[in-house]
C-alpha positions as CSV (number, residue, x, y, z in Angstrom):
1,X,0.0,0.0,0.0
2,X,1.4,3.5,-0.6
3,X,2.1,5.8,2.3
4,X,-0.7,8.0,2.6
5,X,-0.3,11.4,3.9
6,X,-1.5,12.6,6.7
7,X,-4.4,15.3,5.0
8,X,-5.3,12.1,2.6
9,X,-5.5,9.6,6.0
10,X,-7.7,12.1,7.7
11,X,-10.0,12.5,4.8
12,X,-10.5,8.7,4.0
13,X,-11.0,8.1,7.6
14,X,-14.0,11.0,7.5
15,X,-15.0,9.6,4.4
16,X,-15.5,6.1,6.4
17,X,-17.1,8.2,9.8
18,X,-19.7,10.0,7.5
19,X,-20.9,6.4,5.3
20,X,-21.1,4.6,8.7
21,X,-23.6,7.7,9.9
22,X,-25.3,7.5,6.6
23,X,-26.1,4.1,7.3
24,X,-26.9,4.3,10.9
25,X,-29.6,6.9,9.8
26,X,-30.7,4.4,7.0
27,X,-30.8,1.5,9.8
28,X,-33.7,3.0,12.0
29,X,-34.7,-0.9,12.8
30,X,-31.4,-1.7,14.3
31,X,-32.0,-0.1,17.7
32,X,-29.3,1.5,20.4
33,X,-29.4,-1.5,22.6
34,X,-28.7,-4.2,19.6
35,X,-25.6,-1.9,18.7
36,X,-24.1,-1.6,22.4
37,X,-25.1,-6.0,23.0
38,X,-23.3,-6.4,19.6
39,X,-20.3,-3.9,18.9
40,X,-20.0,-1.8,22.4
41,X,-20.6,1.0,21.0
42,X,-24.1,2.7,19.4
43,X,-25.6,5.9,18.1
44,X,-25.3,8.0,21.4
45,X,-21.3,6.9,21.5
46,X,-20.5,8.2,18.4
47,X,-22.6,11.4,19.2
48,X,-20.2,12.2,22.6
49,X,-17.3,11.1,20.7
50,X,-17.7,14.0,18.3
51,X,-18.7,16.2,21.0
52,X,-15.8,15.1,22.6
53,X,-12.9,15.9,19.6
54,X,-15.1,19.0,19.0
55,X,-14.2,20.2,22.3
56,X,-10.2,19.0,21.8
57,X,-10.8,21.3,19.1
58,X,-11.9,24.7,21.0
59,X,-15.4,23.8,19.2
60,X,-18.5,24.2,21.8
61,X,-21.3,21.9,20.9
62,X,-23.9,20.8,23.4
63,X,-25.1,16.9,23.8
64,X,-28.2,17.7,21.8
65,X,-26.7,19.3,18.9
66,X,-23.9,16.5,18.8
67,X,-26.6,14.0,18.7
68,X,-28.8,15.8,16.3
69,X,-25.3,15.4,13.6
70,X,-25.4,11.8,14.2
71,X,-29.1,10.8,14.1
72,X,-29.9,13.6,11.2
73,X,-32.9,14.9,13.3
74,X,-33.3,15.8,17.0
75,X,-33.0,12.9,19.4
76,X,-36.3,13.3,20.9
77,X,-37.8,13.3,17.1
78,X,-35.7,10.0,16.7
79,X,-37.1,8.6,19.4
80,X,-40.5,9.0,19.0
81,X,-40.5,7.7,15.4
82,X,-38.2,4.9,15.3
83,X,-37.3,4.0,19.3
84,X,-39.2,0.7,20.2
85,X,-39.7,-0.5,23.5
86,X,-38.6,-3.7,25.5
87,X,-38.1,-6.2,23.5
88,X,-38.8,-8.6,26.7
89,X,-41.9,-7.9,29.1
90,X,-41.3,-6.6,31.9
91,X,-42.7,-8.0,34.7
92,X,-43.3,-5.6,37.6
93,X,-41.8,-7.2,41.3
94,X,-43.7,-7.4,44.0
């Protein structure tokens, strides 16, 4: 493989990050808790992580507006269109 600079690294790698959003926004049946019980990580993670290297970067951005990159719409909105519930009942203890 040829040595890749560092600007042509960086923009391949953001090239990967923004198809892997694409289709996380495309995949509204594969829910939060399927992504963290699978790979560890879901939507929400990859919302503070860019909050996170937005901050690094002297870049203020809130939890909803880092969220709102990553799941194309407000959370909230998200939710209520595409969040289903428990997937097992849950039985109330007594």
């Amino acid at each position: 493989m040829a040595e890749l600079s560092q600007e042509k690294k960086r923009d391949l790698e953001a090239a990967a990050f923004r198809r892997l959003v694409a289709h996380l926004r495309d995949r509204t049946d594969v829910q939060n808790i399927d992504l963290m019980n699978l790979a560890g990580f879901c939507r929400n993670c990859l919302a503070n992580w860019y909050r996170e290297a937005a901050e690094e970067a002297g870049i203020p951005l809130s939890k909803e507006e880092s969220r709102e990159i990553i799941y194309g719409m407000p959370y909230e909105e998200w939710r209520e269109k595409y969040q289903k519930g428990p997937s097992i009942p849950i039985t109330p203890q007594h």
